[in-house]
C-alpha positions as CSV (number, residue, x, y, z in Angstrom):
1,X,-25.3,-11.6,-15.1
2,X,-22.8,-8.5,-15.7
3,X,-24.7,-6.8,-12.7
4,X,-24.1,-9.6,-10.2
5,X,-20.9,-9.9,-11.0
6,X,-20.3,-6.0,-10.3
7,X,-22.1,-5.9,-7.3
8,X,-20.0,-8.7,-6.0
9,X,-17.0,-7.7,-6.7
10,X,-17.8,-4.2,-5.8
11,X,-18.5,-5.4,-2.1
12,X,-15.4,-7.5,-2.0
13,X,-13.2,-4.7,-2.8
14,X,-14.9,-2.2,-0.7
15,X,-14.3,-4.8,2.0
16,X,-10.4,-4.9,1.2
17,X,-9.9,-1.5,1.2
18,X,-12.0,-0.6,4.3
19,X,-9.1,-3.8,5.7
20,X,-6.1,-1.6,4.4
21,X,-7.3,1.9,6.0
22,X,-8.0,0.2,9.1
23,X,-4.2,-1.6,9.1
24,X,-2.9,1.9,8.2
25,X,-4.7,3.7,10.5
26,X,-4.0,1.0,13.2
27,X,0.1,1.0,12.0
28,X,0.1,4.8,12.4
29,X,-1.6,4.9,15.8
30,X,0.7,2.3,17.2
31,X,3.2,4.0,19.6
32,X,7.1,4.0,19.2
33,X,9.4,3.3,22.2
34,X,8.3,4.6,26.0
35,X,6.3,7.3,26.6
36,X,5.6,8.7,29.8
37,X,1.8,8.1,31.2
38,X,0.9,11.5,29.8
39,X,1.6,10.6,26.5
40,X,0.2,7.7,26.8
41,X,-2.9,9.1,27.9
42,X,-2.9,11.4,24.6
43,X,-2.4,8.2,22.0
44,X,-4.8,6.6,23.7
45,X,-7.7,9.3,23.2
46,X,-6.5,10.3,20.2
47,X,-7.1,6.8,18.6
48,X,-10.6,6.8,20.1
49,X,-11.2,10.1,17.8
50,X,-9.1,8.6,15.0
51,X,-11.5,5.7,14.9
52,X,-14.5,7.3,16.0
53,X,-13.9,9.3,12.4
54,X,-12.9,5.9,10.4
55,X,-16.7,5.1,11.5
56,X,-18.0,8.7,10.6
57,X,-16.7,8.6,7.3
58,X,-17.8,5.0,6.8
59,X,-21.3,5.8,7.4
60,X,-21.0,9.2,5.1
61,X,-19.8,6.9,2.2
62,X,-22.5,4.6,2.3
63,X,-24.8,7.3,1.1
């Protein structure tokens, strides 16, 4: 019974704090103010890396 009850609440909270990187991730990435098309161009790819690692990281843990 013990073992269920770890292995679900393991998953639950391995679900809620995969939840909080992505909002801090997301909060971080989020741009401030105007930006010229340059910069916008930048954020852009450089929250396709950010999240492209999120994922990389994600698989590596599972092992």
């Amino acid at each position: 019974m013990d073992r269920i009850l770890n292995m679900m609440i393991r998953r639950i909270i391995g679900r809620m704090v995969n939840r909080g990187v992505d909002a801090g991730i997301e909060r971080m990435t989020r741009g401030r103010g105007e930006a010229t098309p340059e910069q916008q161009t930048q954020t852009r790819q450089s929250v396709g890396r950010t999240r492209q690692a999120m994922r990389v990281a994600r698989r590596i843990g599972r092992f």
